[in-house]
C-alpha positions as CSV (number, residue, x, y, z in Angstrom):
1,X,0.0,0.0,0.0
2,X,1.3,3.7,-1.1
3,X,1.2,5.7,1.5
4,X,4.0,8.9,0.1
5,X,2.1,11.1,-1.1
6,X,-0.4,11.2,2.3
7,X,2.8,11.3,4.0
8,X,3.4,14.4,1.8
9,X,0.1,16.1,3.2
10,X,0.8,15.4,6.6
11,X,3.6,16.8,7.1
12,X,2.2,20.1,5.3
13,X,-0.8,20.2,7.4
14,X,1.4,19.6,10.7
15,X,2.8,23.0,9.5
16,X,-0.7,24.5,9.5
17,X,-2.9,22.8,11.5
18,X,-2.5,21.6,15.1
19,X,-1.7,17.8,14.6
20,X,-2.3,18.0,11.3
21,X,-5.7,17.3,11.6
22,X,-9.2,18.8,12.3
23,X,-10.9,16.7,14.5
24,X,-8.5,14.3,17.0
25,X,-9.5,11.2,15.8
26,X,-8.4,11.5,12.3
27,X,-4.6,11.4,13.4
28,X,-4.8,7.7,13.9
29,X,-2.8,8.6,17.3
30,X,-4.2,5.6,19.1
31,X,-2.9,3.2,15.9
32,X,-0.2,4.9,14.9
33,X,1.0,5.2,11.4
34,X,-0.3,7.3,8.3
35,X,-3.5,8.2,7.8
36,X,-5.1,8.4,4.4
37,X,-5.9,11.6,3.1
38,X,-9.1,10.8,1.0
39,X,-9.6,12.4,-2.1
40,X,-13.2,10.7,-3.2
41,X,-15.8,8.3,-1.8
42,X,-18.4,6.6,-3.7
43,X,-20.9,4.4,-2.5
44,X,-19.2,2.2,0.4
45,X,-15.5,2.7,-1.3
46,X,-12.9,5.7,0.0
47,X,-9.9,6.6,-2.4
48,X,-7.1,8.2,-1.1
49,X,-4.3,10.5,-2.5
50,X,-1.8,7.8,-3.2
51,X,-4.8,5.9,-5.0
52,X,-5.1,3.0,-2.5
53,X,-9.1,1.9,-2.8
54,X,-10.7,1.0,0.6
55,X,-14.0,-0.4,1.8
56,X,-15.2,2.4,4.1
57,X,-17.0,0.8,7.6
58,X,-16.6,5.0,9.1
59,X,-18.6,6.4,7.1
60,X,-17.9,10.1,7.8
61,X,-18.4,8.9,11.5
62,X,-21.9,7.8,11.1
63,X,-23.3,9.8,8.8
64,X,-23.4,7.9,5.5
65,X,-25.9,5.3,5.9
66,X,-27.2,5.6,2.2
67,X,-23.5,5.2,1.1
68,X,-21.2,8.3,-0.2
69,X,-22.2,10.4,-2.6
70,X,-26.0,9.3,-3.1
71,X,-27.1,10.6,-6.5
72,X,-30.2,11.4,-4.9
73,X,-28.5,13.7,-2.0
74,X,-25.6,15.0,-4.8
75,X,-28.7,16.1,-6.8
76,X,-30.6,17.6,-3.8
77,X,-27.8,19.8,-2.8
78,X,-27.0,20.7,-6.3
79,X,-30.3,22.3,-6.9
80,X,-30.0,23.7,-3.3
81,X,-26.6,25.6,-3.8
82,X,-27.8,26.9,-7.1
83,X,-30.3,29.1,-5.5
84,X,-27.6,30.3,-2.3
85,X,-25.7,28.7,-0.2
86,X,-27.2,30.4,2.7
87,X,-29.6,32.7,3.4
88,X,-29.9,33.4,7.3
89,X,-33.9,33.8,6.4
90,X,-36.4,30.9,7.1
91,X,-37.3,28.6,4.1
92,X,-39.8,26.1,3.5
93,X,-37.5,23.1,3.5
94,X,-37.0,23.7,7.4
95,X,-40.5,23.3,7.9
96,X,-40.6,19.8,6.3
97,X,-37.5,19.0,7.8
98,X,-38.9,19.6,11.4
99,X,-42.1,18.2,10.6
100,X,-40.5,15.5,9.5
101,X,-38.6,14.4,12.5
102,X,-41.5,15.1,14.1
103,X,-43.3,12.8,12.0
104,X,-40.5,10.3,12.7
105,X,-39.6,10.8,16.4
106,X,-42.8,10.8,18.9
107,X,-40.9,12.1,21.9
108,X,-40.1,15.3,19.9
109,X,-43.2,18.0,19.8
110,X,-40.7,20.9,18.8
111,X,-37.4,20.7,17.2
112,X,-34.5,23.4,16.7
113,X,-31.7,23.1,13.7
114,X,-28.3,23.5,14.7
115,X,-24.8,22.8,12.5
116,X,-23.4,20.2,14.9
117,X,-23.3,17.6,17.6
118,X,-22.2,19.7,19.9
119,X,-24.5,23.0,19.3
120,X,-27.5,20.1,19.6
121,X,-26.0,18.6,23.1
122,X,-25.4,22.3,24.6
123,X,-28.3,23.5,23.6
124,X,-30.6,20.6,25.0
125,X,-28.9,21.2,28.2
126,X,-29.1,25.1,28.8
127,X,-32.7,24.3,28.0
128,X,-32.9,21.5,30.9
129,X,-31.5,24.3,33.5
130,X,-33.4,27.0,32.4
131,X,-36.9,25.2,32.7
132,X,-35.9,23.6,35.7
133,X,-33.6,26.6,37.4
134,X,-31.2,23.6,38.5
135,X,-27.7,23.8,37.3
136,X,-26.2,20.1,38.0
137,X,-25.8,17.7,35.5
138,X,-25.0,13.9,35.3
139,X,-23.5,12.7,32.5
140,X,-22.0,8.9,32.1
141,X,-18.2,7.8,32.1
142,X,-17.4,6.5,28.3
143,X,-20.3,9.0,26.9
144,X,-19.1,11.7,24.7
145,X,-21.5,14.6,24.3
146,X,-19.6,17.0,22.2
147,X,-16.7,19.5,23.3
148,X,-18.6,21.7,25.8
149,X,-16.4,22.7,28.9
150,X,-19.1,21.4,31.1
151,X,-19.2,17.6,29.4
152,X,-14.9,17.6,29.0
153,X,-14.6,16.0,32.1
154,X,-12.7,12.6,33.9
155,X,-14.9,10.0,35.1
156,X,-15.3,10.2,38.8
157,X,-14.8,6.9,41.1
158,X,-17.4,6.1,43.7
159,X,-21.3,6.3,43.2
160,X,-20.3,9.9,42.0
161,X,-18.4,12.7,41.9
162,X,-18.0,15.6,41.1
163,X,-15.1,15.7,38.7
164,X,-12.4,17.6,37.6
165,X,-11.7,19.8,34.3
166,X,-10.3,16.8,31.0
167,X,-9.1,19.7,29.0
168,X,-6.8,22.6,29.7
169,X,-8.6,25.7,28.9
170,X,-12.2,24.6,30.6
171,X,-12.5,26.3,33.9
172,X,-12.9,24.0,37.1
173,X,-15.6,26.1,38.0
174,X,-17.7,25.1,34.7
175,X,-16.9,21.7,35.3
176,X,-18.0,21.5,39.2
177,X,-21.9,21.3,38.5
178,X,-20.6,17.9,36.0
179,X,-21.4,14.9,38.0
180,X,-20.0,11.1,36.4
181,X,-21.6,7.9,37.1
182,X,-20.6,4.2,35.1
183,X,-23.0,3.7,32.6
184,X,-25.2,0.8,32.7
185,X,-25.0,1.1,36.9
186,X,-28.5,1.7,37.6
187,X,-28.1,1.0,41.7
188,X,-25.1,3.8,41.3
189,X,-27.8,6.5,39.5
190,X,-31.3,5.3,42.0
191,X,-28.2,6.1,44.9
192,X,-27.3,9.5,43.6
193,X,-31.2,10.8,43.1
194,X,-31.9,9.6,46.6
195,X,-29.4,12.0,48.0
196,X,-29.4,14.8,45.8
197,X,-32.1,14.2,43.1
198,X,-34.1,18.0,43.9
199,X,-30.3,20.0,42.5
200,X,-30.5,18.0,39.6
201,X,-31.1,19.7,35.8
202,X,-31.0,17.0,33.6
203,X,-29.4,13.8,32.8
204,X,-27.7,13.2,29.4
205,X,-26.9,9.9,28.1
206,X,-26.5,7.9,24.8
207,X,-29.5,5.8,24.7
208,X,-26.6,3.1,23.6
209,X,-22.9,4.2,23.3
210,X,-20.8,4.4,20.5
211,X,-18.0,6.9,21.7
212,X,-16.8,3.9,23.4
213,X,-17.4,1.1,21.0
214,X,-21.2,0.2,20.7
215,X,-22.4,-1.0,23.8
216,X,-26.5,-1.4,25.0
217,X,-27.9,-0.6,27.8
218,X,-28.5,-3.1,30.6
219,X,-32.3,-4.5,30.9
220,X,-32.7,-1.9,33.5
221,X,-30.7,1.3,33.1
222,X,-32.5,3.3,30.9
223,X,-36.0,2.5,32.7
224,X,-34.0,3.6,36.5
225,X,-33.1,6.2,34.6
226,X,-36.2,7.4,33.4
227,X,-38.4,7.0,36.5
228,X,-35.9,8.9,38.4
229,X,-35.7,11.6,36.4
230,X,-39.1,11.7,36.0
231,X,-39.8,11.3,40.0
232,X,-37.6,14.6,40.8
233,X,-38.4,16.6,38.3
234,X,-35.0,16.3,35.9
235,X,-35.0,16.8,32.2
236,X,-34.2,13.2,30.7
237,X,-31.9,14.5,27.3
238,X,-31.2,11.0,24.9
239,X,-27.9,12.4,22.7
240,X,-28.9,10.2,19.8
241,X,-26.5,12.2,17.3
242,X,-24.8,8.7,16.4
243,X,-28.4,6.2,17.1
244,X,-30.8,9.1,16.0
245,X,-32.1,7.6,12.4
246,X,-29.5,4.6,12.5
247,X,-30.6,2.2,14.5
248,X,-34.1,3.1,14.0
249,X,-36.9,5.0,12.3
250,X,-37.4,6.8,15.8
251,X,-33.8,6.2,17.0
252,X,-32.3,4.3,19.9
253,X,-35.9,5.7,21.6
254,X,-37.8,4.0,19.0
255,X,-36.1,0.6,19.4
256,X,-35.9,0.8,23.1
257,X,-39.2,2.4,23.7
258,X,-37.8,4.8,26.3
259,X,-39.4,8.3,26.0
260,X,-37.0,11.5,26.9
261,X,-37.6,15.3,27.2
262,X,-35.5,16.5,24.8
263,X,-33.4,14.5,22.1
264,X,-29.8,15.4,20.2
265,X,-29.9,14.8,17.0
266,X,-26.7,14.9,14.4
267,X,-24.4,12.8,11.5
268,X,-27.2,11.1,9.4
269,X,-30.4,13.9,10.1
270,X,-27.7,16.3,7.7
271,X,-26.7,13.8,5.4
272,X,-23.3,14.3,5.7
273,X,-23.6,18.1,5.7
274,X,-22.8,19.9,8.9
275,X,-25.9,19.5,10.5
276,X,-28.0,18.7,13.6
277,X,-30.9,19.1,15.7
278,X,-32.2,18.9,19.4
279,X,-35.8,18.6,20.3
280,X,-38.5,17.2,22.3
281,X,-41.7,18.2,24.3
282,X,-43.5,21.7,23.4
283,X,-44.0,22.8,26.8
284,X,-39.5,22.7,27.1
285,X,-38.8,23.6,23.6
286,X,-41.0,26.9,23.7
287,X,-39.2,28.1,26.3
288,X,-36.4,28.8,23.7
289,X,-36.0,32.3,22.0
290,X,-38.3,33.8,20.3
291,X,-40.9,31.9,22.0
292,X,-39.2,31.9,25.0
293,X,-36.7,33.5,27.1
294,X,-33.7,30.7,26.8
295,X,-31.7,31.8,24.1
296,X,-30.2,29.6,21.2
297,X,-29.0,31.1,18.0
298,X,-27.1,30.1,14.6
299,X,-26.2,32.5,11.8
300,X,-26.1,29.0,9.4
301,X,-28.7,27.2,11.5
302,X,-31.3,25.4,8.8
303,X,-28.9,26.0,6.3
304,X,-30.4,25.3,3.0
305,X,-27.2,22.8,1.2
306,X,-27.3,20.8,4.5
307,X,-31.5,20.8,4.8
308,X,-31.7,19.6,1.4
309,X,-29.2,16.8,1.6
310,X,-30.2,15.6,5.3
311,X,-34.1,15.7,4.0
312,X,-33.4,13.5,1.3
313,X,-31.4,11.4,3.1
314,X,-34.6,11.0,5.7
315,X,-36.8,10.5,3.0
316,X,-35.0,7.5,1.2
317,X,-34.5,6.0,4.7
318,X,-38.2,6.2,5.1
319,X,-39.0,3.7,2.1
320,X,-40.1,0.2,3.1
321,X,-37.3,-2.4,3.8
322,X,-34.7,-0.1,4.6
323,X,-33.5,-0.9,8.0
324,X,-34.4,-4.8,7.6
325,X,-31.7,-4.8,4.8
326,X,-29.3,-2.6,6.9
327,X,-29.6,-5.3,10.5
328,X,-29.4,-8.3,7.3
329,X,-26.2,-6.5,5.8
330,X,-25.2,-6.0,9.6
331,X,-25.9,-8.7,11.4
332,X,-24.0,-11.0,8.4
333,X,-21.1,-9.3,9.0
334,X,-21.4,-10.2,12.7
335,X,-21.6,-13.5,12.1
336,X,-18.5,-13.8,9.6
337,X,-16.5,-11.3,12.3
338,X,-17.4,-14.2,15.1
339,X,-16.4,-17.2,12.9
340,X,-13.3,-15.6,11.7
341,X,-12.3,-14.8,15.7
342,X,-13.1,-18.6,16.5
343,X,-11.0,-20.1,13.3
344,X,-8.1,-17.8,14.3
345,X,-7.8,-18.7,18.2
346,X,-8.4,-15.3,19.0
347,X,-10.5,-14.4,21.9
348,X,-13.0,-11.2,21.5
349,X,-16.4,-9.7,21.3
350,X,-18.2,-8.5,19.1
351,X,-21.0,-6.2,20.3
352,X,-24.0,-4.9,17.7
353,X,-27.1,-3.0,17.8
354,X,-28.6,-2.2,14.3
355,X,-26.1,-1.2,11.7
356,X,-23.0,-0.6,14.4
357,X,-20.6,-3.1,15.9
358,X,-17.4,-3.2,18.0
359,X,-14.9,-5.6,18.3
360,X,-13.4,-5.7,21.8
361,X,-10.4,-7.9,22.4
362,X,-11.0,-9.5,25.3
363,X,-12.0,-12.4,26.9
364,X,-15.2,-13.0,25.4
365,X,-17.2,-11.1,27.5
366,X,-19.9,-8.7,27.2
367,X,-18.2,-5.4,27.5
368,X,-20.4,-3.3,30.2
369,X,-19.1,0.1,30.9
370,X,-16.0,2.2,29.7
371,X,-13.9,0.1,32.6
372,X,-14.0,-2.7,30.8
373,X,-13.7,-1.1,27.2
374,X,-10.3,0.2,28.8
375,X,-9.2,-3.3,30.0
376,X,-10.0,-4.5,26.5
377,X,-6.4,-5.4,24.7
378,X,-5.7,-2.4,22.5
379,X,-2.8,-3.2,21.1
380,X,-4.2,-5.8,19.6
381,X,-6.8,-4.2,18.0
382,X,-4.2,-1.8,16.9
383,X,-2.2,-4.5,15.3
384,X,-5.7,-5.7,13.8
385,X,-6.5,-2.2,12.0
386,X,-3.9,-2.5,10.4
387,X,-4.0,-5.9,9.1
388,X,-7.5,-4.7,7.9
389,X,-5.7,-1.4,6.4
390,X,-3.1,-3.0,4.2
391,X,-5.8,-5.2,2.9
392,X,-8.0,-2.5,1.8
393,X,-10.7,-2.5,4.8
394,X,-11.2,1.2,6.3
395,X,-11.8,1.0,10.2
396,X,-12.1,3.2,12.9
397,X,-9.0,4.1,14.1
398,X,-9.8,3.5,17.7
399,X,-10.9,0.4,20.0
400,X,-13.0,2.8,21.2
401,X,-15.2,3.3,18.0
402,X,-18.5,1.9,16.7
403,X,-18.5,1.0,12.8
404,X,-21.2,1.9,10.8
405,X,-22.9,-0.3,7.8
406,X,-24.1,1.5,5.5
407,X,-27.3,0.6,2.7
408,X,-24.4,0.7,0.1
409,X,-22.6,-2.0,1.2
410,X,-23.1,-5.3,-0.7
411,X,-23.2,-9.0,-0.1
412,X,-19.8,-9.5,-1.5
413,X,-18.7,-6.6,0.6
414,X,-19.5,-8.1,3.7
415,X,-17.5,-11.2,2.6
416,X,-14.3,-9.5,1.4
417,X,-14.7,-7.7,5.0
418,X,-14.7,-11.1,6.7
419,X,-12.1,-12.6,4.6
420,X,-9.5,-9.7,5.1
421,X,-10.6,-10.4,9.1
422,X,-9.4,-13.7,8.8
423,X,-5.9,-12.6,7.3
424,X,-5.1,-9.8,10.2
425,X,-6.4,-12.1,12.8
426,X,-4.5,-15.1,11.6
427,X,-1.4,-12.4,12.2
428,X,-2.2,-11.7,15.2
């Protein structure tokens, strides 16, 4: 595999850009090595500067579920870039975008558009302490919710804490009203509401990770974790940026029929254009400016390219069939992933919920809480991306990561997947 003339690139944009990167993750710092610098995508297939072809399982993080480069979504933001790029007016395609995911998700009454992840998360939250006049939050060790200072944080030890800044830059002050529990420890969060439930704003939680590989909830997390809320008066926030549309029609909600306040929303509900959304009842959401007096604004919020593209996106996942294919494309790579791990001697987990997976190296386990995703064997994995790599097989690069199937990917793809598996495991 070529690798000179990304090599090339990142050492220019090491000049330029901290790291060399724009986001963290892309530096393939927990791997080591070169990362691609990708040039096109098409369908489930990434091609990088040096002209090395790869089967894509990232998908721009999440977002691609309909594959890259949809002719469908290409045309839709075509026709939408024609007429502006942006406007900073209101346009009809936000309406049918909200009434849309209003359509799709029954938890949501009202929804706001955003440009990312983060924006969604924040937002959701300032919302939770304004209607409530609270100002603590819990969040979950393992969960990511963005880059606010408040959600930057280290995992506290006990039945909680209150923890300490993860970032230079974020004021220990900000992070004081932060409070960690382990996810899936429901005896941990009934322990924490009994003693301090009345000073709590919200709880924020992936419905089921991803940010540390995918992992589901226990039986009965998400149902503590709801009646608690609910019992003192906390906003119940479900950041379903990564689940929202994937795993689902509704998202993680839908499958799991758990019913939040508010909902995140990001990744697929743009269609690979910076957008996102948060949402969820009326009586919460109209307490956001104009309506109300918790302010939220967005010079590119609703913007028209990223409308179009995410809209079309939500309408061909909306046509009958489509998630039974994408948990049949899924769930056969599974399978092969789990027979290639037993005909290689190699002990390890693989974890799925719709059209994400993980595969821990460990023991066999299931894999809980972000302990034990930290007490999986990393350099292994390491050593297995990039087996997969060199045979043309695009992972996350990070045991910590979810893949993401996308409706592109084929039969034979999902067997050219499994037999590059049983290559780099056989290396191992």
């Amino acid at each position: 595999m070529k690798t000179e003339r990304s090599a090339e690139l990142l050492k220019r944009a090491q000049a330029v850009i901290p790291g060399g990167v724009n986001s963290p993750v892309r530096a393939f710092r927990a791997v080591g090595g070169v990362p691609p610098f990708i040039t096109k995508a098409q369908g489930a297939n990434l091609w990088d500067a040096d002209g090395n072809r790869y089967l894509d399982y990232v998908g721009s993080w999440g977002p691609m579920i309909l594959g890259h480069a949809e002719p469908s979504v290409v045309e839709a933001a075509k026709v939408a870039i024609e007429r502006s790029s942006s406007f900073g007016a209101p346009t009809e395609a936000e309406v049918k975008m909200a009434e849309l995911v209003v359509q799709r998700v029954p938890s949501v009454e009202r929804v706001r558009l955003v440009s990312s992840g983060t924006e969604a998360t924040m937002s959701a939250i300032r919302v939770a302490r304004g209607a409530t006049g609270r100002d603590d939050i819990v969040k979950f060790e393992g969960c990511y919710h963005g880059h606010a200072d408040y959600l930057l944080v280290k995992a506290g030890s006990g039945v909680a804490t209150f923890d300490l800044p993860d970032s230079p830059g974020v004021p220990a002050d900000f992070a004081k009203h932060t409070i960690t529990l382990p996810y899936n420890d429901a005896d941990a969060l009934t322990a924490l509401f009994e003693a301090r439930g009345d000073e709590i704003a919200a709880v924020i939680v992936e419905p089921i990770t991803g940010n540390m590989g995918v992992i589901p909830p226990a039986s009965e997390f998400l149902e503590t974790l709801r009646r608690v809320t609910k019992a003192h008066g906390a906003v119940l926030i479900f950041d379903e940026v990564m689940t929202g549309f994937r795993v689902h029609p509704a998202g993680a909600q839908g499958l799991l029929g758990i019913t939040p306040d508010l909902s995140a929303f990001g990744k697929i509900i743009g269609g690979g254009m910076p957008m996102a959304a948060y949402g969820g009842r009326a009586d919460l959401m109209d307490q956001v400016a104009p309506a109300g007096p918790i302010y939220q604004a967005g010079t590119l919020s609703g913007n028209p390219c990223a409308v179009a593209a995410g809209l079309k996106t939500l309408q061909a996942l909306g046509a009958p069939g489509t998630y039974d294919q994408l948990e049949k494309t899924c769930k056969g790579l599974e399978a092969g992933l789990t027979d290639a791990l037993q005909s290689a001697g190699v002990s390890g987990r693989i974890q799925r919920v719709g059209s994400m997976l993980t595969l821990f190296f460990n023991d066999g386990r299931p894999v809980r809480n972000f302990e034990e995703v930290r007490a999986c064997d990393h350099e292994k994995f390491k050593k297995f991306f990039h087996g997969m790599l060199e045979r043309g097989i695009y992972l996350p690069a990070s045991g910590y990561e979810a893949w993401f199937v996308s409706l592109a990917h084929t039969a034979e793809d999902i067997e050219r997947t499994v037999e590059a598996a049983r290559g780099a495991l056989g290396d191992l």
